[in-house]
C-alpha positions in Angstrom: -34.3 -22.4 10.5 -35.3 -25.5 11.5 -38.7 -25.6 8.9 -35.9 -25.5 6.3 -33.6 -28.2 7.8 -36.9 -30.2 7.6 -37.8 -28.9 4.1 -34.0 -29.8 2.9 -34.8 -33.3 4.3 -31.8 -32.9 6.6 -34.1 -33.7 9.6 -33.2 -33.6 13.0 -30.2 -35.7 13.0 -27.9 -33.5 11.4 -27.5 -31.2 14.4 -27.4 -34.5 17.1 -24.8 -35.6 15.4 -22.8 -32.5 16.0 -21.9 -31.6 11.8 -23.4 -28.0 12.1 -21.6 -27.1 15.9 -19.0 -24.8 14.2 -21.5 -22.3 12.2 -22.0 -19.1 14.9 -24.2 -16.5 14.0 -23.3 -12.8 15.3 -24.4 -9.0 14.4 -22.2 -7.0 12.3 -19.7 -4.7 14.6 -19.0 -2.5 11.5 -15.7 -1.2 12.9 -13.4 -1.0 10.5 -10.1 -0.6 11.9 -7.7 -1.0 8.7 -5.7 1.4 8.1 -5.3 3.8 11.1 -2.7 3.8 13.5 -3.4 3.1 17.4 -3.0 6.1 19.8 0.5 5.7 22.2 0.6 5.8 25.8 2.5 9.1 25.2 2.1 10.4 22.4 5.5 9.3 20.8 4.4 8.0 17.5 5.8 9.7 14.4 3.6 9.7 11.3 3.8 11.6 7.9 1.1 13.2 6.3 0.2 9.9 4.1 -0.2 7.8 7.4 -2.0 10.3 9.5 -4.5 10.6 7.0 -7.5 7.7 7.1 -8.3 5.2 4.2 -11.5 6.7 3.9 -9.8 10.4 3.5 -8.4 8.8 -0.2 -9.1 11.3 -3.0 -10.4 14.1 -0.4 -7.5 14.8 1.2 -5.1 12.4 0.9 -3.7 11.2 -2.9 -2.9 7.7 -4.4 0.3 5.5 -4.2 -0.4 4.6 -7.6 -1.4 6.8 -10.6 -2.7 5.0 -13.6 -5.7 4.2 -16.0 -6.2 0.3 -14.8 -8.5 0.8 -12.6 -10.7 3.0 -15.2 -13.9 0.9 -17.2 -11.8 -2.1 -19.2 -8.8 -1.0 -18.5 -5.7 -2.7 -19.8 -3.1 -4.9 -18.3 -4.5 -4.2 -14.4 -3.0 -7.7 -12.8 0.5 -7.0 -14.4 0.3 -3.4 -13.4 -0.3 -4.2 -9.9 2.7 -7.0 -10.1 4.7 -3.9 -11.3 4.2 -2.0 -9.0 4.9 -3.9 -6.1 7.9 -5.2 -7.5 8.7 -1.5 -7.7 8.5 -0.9 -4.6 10.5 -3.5 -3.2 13.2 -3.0 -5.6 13.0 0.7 -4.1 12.9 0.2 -0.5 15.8 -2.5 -1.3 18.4 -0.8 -3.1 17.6 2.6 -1.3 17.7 0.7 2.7 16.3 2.9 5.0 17.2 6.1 3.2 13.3 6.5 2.2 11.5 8.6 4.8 7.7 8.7 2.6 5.9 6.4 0.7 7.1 5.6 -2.8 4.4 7.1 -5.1 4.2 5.8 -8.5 3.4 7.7 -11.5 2.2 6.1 -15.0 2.2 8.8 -18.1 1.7 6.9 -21.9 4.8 4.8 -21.7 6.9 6.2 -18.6 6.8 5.6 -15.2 7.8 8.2 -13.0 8.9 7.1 -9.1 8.7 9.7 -6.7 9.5 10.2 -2.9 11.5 11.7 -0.5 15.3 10.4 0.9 17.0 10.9 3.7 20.9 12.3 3.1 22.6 9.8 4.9 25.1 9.2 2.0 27.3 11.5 0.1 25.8 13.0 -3.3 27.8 11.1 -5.2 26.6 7.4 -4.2 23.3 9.0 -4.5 23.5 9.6 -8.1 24.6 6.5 -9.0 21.6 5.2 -7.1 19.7 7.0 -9.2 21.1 6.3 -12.6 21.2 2.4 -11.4 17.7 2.7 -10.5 16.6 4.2 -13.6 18.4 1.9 -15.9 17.4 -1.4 -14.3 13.9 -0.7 -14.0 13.7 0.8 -17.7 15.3 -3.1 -18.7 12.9 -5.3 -16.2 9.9 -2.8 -17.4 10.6 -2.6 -20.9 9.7 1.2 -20.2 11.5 4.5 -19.9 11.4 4.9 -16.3 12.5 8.5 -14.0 13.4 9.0 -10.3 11.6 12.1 -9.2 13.4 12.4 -5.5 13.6 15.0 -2.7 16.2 15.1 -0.1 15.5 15.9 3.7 18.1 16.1 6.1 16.5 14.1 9.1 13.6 11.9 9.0 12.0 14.1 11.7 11.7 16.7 9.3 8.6 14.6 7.2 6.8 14.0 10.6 3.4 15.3 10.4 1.9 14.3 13.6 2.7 12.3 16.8 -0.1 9.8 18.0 
């Protein structure tokens, strides 16, 4: 490295000076840690079958959060349609406060969009349905779409628990 300081004309006084004191050179660790959860002391974790699955376990055994052709060769419209989504889910995870017990799966077929997941019955069937339809009309105005709530009910969130970690 220093032959091509010298070849750069940089010379020696560059590093005396103290300019290059911040650039560290270290191997790769190649431990890629995104994604999976940490083990507990005892084992009191709850996770549902999408967490306890790894990134890496995508398309194998585990399916996407997000159906659609975007991501295909020149796909259309791929920054809005990842805007979209996440505004989606926020919406969902808002107006639905902590009634949803899975992740909230999105489904894109020609012009609908189909939300799915699964809900906790915490509040009587009839506040539920109007969830729904407010859901479903809202969305359909903001996404200029025709949009559908696919939605399962579980009693208790322990019934979605997969695995304890």
């Amino acid at each position: 490295s220093w032959r091509a300081c010298s070849s750069l004309r940089l010379g020696h006084s560059l590093f005396s000076n103290g300019l290059l004191r911040g650039l560290h050179t270290t191997q790769a660790a190649h431990k890629a840690q995104a994604g999976r959860y940490r083990v507990t002391r005892n084992r009191s974790k709850p996770l549902t079958y999408e967490m306890a699955n790894q990134p890496c376990q995508i398309a194998h055994r585990k399916s996407w959060n997000s159906w659609n052709t975007t991501s295909l060769y020149e796909g259309l419209r791929e920054p809005e349609t990842v805007v979209d989504d996440i505004f989606i889910r926020k919406f969902m995870t808002g107006t639905w406060h902590n009634l949803f017990v899975s992740e909230v799966i999105i489904k894109r077929q020609h012009n609908m969009i189909r939300i799915a997941g699964i809900v906790q019955r915490k509040i009587a069937a009839r506040k539920m349905y109007f969830l729904i339809g407010y859901c479903e009309e809202l969305l359909s105005y903001w996404l200029k779409c025709p949009v559908k709530l696919e939605l399962q009910t579980v009693p208790d969130k322990k019934d979605v628990v997969y695995k304890y970690i």
